[in-house]
Every structure is written in structure tokens, then in C-alpha cells.
C-alpha positions in Angstrom: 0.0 0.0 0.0 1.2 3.7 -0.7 2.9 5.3 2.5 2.0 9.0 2.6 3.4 11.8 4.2 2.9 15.8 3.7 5.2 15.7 0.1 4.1 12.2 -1.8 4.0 8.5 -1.0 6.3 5.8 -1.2 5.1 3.1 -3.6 6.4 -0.6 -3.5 8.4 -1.8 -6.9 8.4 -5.6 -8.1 11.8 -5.5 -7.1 11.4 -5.2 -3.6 12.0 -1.6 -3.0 9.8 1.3 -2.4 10.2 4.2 -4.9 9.2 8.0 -3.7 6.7 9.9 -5.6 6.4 13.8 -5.2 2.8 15.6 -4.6 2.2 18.1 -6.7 3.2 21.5 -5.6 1.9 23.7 -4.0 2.3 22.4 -0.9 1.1 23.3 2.9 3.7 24.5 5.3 3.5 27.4 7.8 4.6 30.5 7.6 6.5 30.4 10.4 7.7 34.3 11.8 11.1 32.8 11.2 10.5 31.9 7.7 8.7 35.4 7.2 11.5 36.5 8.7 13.5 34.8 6.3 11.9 35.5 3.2 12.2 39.2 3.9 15.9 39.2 4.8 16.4 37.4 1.7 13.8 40.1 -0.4 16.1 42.6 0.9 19.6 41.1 0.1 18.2 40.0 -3.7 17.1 43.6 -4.0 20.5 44.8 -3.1 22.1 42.6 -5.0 20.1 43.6 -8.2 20.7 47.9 -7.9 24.1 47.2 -7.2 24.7 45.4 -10.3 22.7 47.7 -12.2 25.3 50.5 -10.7 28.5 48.8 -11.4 30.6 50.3 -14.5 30.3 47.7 -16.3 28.3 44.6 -14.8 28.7 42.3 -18.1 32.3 42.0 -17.7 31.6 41.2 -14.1 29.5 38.9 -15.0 31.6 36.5 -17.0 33.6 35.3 -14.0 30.7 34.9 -11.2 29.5 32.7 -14.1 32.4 30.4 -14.6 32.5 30.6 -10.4 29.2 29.0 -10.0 30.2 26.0 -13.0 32.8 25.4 -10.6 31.2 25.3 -7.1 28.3 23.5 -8.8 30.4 21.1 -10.9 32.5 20.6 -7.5 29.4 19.0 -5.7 29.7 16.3 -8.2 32.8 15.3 -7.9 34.5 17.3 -10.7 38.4 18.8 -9.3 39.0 21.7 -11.6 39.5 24.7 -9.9 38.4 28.3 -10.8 42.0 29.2 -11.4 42.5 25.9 -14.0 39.4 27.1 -15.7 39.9 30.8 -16.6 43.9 30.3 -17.3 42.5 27.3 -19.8 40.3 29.9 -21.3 43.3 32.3 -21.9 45.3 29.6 -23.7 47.3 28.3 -20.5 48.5 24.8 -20.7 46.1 22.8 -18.6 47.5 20.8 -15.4 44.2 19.3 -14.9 42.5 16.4 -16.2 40.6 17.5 -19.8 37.4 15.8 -18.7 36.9 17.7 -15.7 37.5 20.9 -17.4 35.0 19.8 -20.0 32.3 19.3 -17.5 32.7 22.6 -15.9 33.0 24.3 -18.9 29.8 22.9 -20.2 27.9 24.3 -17.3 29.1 27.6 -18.2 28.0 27.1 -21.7 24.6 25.3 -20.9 23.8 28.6 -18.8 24.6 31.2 -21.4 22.6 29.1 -23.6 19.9 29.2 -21.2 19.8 32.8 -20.5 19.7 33.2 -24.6 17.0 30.6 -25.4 14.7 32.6 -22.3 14.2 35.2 -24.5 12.0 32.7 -27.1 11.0 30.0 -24.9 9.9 30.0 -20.9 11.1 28.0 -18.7 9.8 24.3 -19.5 10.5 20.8 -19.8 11.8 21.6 -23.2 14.8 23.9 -22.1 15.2 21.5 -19.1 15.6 19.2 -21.6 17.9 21.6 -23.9 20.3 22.4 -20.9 20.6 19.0 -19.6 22.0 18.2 -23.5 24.3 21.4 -23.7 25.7 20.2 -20.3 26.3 16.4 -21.0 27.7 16.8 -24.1 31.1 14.9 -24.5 31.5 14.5 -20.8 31.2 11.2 -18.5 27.6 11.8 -18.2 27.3 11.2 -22.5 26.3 8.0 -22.3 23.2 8.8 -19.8 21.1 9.9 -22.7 21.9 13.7 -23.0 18.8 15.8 -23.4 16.2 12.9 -22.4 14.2 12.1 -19.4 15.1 8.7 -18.0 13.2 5.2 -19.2 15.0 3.3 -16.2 14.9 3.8 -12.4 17.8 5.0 -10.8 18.5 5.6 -7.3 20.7 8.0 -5.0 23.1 6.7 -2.1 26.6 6.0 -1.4 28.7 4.9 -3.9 28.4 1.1 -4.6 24.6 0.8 -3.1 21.7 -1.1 -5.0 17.9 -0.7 -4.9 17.2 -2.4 -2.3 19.7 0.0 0.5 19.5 3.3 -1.2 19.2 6.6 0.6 16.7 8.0 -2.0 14.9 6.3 -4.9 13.0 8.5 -7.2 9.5 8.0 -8.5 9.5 5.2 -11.6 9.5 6.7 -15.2 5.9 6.7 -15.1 5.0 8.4 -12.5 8.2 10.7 -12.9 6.7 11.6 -16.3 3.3 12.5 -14.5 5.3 14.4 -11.9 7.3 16.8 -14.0 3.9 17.6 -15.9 2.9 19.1 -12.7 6.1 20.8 -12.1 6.1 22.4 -15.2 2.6 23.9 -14.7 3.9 25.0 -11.1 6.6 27.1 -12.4 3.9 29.5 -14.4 2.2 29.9 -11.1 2.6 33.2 -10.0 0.3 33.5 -6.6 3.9 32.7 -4.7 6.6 34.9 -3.8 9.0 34.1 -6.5 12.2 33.2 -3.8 9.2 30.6 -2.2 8.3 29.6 -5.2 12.0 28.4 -6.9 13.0 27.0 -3.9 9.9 24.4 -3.5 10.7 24.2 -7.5 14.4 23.1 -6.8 13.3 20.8 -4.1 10.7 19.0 -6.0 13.3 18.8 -9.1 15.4 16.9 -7.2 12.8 14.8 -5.6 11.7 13.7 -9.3 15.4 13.2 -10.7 14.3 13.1 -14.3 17.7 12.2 -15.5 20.2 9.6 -14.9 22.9 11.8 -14.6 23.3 15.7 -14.3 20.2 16.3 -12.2 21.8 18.1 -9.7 23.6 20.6 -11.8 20.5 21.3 -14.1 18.5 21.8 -10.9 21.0 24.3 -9.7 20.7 26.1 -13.3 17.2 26.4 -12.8 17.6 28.7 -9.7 19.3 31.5 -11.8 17.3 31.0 -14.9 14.1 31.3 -13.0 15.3 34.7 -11.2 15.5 36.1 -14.6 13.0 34.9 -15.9 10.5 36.5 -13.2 12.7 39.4 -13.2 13.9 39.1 -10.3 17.6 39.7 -11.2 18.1 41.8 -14.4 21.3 39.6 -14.9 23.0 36.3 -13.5 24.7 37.7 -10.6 23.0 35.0 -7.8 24.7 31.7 -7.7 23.8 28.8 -4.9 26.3 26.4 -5.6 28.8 28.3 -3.2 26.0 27.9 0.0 25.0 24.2 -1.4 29.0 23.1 -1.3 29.9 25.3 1.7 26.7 23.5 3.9 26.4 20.6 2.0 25.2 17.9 4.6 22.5 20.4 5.4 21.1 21.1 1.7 20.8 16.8 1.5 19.5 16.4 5.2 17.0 19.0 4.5 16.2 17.5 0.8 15.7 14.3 2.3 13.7 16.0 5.4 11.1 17.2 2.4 10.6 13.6 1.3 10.3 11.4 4.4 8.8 14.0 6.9 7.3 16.6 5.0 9.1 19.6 6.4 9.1 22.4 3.8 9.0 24.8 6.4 12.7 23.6 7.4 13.9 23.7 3.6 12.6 27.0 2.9 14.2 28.6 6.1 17.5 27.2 4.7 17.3 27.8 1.2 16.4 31.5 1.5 18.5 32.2 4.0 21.6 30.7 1.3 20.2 33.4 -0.9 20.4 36.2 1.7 24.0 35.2 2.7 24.7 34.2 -0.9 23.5 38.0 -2.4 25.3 39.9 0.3 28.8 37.7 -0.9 28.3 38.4 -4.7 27.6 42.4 -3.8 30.8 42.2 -1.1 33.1 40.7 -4.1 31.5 42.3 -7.2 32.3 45.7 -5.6 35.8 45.0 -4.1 36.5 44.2 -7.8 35.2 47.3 -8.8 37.3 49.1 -6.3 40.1 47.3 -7.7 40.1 48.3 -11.2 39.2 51.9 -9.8 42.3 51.8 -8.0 44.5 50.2 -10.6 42.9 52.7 -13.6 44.0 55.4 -11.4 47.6 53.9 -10.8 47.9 53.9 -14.7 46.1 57.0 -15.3 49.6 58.9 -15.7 50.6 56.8 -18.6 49.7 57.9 -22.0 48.5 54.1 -22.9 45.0 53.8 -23.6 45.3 49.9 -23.5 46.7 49.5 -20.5 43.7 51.2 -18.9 41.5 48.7 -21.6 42.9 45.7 -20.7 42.6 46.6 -16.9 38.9 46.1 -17.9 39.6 43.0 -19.4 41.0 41.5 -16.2 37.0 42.1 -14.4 36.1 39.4 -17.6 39.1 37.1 -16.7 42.1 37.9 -14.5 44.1 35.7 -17.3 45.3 36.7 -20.1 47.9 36.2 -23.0 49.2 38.9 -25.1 48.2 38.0 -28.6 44.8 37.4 -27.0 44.9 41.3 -25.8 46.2 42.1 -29.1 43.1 40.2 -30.6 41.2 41.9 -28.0 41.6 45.6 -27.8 42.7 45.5 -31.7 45.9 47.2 -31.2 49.6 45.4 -32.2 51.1 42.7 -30.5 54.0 45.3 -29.4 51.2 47.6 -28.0 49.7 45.1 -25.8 53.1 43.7 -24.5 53.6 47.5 -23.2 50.3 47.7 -21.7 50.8 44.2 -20.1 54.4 45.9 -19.3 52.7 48.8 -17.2 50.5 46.6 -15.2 53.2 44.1 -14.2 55.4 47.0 -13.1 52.4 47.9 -11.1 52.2 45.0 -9.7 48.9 44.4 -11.1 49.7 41.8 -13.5 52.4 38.5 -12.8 53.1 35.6 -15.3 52.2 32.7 -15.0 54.8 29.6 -15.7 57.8 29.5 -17.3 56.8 29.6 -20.9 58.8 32.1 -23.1 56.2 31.9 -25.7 52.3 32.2 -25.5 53.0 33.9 -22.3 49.7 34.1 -20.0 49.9 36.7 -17.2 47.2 37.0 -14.2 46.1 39.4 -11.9 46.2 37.7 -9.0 44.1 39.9 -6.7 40.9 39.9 -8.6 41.5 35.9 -8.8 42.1 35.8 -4.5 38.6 37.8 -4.4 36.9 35.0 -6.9 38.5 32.0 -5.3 37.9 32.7 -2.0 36.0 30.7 0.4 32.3 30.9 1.0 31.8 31.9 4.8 28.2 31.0 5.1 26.5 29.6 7.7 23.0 28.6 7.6 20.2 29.6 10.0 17.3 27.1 11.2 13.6 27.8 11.0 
């Protein structure tokens, strides 16, 4: 017989196991005054977060690495090792230390989210973009042979590695009734009678629960979260990322998961997931305008010098703190000579240092702006 609880039922399989299957949303849970609480102190952060990056000089190129940031944090949570520096130095032509693969997958996040953020503006959020991203992000990685861009036809199961069925931590509902499950999902996330923050975060939840894929769910579902934002215009660009709180608490985010399905606590899971995107908004305003300061600081040390590039590629390092010179060259459309004495500048400056030993192809970094990017999440979660 079907076990229920406040989120869905268990259901017993032929095989001896009992597979979960998600209620529709919208669920009950209180509104707690902690969870009000919550919700405003995360209202207010978001809102911060979005007139700030409205105000910054030039919020694109800032844009570019909080991006990349995210594909690593969220990448990280599955496994992947690539780092944020291995990434961007790849990008600028460095030669990789780090395994292709992993770069691969990372890099594919990236590019499955600027693809989502392009296909928004001609398609809203659906099981057909799901679908699109989870094929943009699987392509020519491990996950390629977990059919890229299609829902599962097979059950599959979530709990330490080497489990079976029968002693899983989590098994999600069975291709039928996951089909019927994301049908209801999808008409969820054109409801618009929730606060939007509420309303993602019981999305993200209940995407996870249903585990449509065999591989990649948890790095589509984490995609989502920023697509959604924009989509509701909530953010007028991608400057809110999860992944950092997710991989910073991440015994929490799967207790309180797992919390949803056996006990029915949403009230729990919402408390924590808006308070990561409180804590979460107030990091990406604290880094996006010490970066700002930076360049500020570094335009003015430069200011003396009759070189217009060097103050041009000093914008360039907001995109990527790594560069080569021909790459500058390309860039800013001067001569290779012009952009070695721009690069010249900055390293006198001590803005700019080379990285390896190479005496061609040479790829210098600014390592300040990369120490801001790279560092540690400090984020702690509150309890509702």
C-alpha cells in the first residue's frame, strides 16, 4: 500500500524496493515568523544585490567570471576537481594541469547557462529547455552515455557509492509516474500566486525529488535557480549563484532534501534555502564591488601613462584575471607590441604577474581579482 506523508507517497516496486513519488506542488507548510523573517531578509539582500549590479561600471564583464565561479562550485558538488583558477587560465590559452574531462564538465555548465539565459528570451522556462540544458551540459562528458537531453526510461536511485535498490538513501518515483510528476512541475513554475524566492525553492526541491535524469540532475536543478530569477525578473542579470552555500553546507542542503521527502518539512527547507540566498546576495555584492574598487584603484595607478590599453585591458581582467598577449592584441585591436607595453605597465604595477615559465604564449594573471573570486564561502546557515 502507498505510505503518505505531507510531500508524496512511497510506492512498492516488483523488485522489492519502495520508490518515492512527489505531490504536486503547491504544498502546505507554515509560515512560520522565522521563515517570514526569512523571506524578507532574503527580499532585501536579492534587491541589493540587483541595484548594485545595475550600478557597477560595467556589470557584463563582471558577469563572466561569477559565471564560470558558479560552473565550478556547482560542478564541484559532483565530484569534478577543476579549480576556478584551472578554468579561466585554460580559457586564456594556459596549458592545462588538470584532467581534460573535468575541465570539459565545468566548462559545459558555463555554456549550458549562457545558452539558457539566450533561449529565455524565445521559450519560458519548460521541460523543453530542461531538456535543452541537460543536452548542452552532458555533451562529450562522462555523463554522455546517460542519454543527453532525455528524461530517463530506467529507475535510478541516489546513495553511497556502490549501493543497489534495495539499500538506497533515496529512490525516485519510476518513469511513469516521474513523467506525471514533471507535468505538474512544469505547470507549477507558471504559477505566479507565490513569492517568487518561495516559489523556486519548492521548484528546486521538488526537481530533485523527481530526478528526471540519470545523470546531471543536480547541476540542471541548480541552473534552474538563476534561470528562474530572470525569468520572473527578479535579477536583471546572473549575478546570484547557490552552488557556493550548497558546497559550503552541503550535509544540510541533503538532510533538509531528504527531510522534504520522508517527513514533510518544507518549512525547514525553505528557512534554509532563502536564507543561502540572503548570505549568498550579500557575498556576490561584497566581491562584485571590491573588484570594482580594484580596477578603480588600478585605472587610477595607470592614469599617468599615456597608454590607452593599459587602462582597456585593466577592464579585461573584471572578464578574466588571465590573459595572453596575442589574446589582448586580438582583444583591444591594437599590435602585439602595444599590448606587451600595456601588459608591461601593469606588471610594473604590480597588477599583473606571469604565469609559468613559458617564453612563448606567455599568460599573465592578476592575482588579486582571482584571490577575491576563489575565496572561500563563509556562510552559515540559519534554522527555521
Amino acid at each position: 500500500m502507498p505510505t503518505p506523508n505531507a510531500s508524496g507517497r512511497l510506492i512498492r516496486q516488483p523488485g522489492g524496493y519502495s520508490a518515492f513519488v512527489p505531490n504536486p506542488l503547491r504544498p502546505a507548510f507554515e509560515w512560520s515568523p522565522a521563515l517570514v523573517s526569512s523571506l524578507s531578509d532574503a527580499d532585501r539582500a536579492i534587491g541589493r544585490l540587483a541595484g548594485e549590479g545595475s550600478r557597477l561600471p560595467n556589470p557584463h564583464l563582471l558577469i563572466r567570471p561569477f559565471i564560470r565561479r558558479e560552473a565550478v562550485l556547482s560542478s564541484r558538488i559532483e565530484g569534478t576537481q577543476a579549480t576556478l583558477g584551472e578554468l579561466l587560465a585554460s580559457e586564456a590559452g594556459a596549458a592545462a594541469k588538470r584532467s581534460p574531462t573535468d575541465l570539459r564538465e565545468v566548462a559545459n555548465y558555463v555554456a549550458a547557462l549562457e545558452f539558457g539565459i539566450k533561449r529565455l528570451r524565445e521559450l519560458p522556462l519548460s521541460l523543453r529547455l530542461v531538456k535543452e540544458l541537460h543536452a548542452t551540459l552532458m555533451e562529450g562528458v562522462r555523463g554522455n552515455a546517460a542519454q543527453p537531453g532525455d528524461f530517463r526510461r530506467t529507475q535510478n536511485w541516489i546513495g553511497p557509492q556502490g549501493c543497489t535498490l534495495a539499500n538506497a538513501t533515496y529512490v525516485p518515483p519510476p518513469p511513469a509516474e516521474m513523467r506525471e510528476a514533471l507535468g505538474a512541475w512544469e505547470r507549477f513554475l507558471h504559477d505566479r500566486s507565490l513569492p517568487p524566492l518561495v516559489q523556486i525553492g519548492l521548484a528546486h526541491s521538488q526537481f530533485e525529488a523527481i530526478h528526471p535524469f540519470l545523470d546531471g540532475n543536480g547541476r540542471v536543478g541548480r541552473l534552474l535557480i538563476t534561470l528562474f530569477l530572470i525569468e520572473r525578473g527578479v535579477l536583471p542579470a546572473p549575478l546570484l549563484y547557490l552552488s557556493a552555500f550548497f558546497e559550503a553546507t552541503r550535509w544540510q542542503y541533503y538532510s533538509n532534501l531528504l527531510e522534504v521527502t520522508q517527513r514533510g518539512d518544507w518549512t525547514a527547507w525553505l528557512g534554509y534555502f532563502l536564507n543561502g540566498v540572503a548570505r549568498q546576495a550579500e557575498d556576490a555584492s561584497g566581491r562584485a564591488a571590491r573588484i570594482s574598487a580594484l580596477l578603480a584603484k588600478w585605472k587610477l595607478a595607470v592614469s599617468a601613462s599615456p597608454s590607452r590599453a593599459a587602462a582597456s585591458l585593466i577592464d579585461l581582467l573584471a572578464e578574466n584575471p588571465f590573459w595572453a598577449v596575442g589574446r589582448i592584441a586580438e582583444r583591444l585591436d591594437v599590435a602585439f607590441t602595444t599590448a606587451q607595453r600595456a601588459v608591461d605597465l601593469l606588471a610594473r604595477h604590480r597588477i599583473l604577474a606571469k604565469v609559468g615559465t613559458a617564453r612563448r604564449d606567455r599568460v599573465f594573471v592578476a592575482k588579486a581579482i582571482l584571490e577575491i573570486l576563489d575565496e572561500p564561502a563563509r556562510l552559515v546557515p540559519d534554522k527555521v
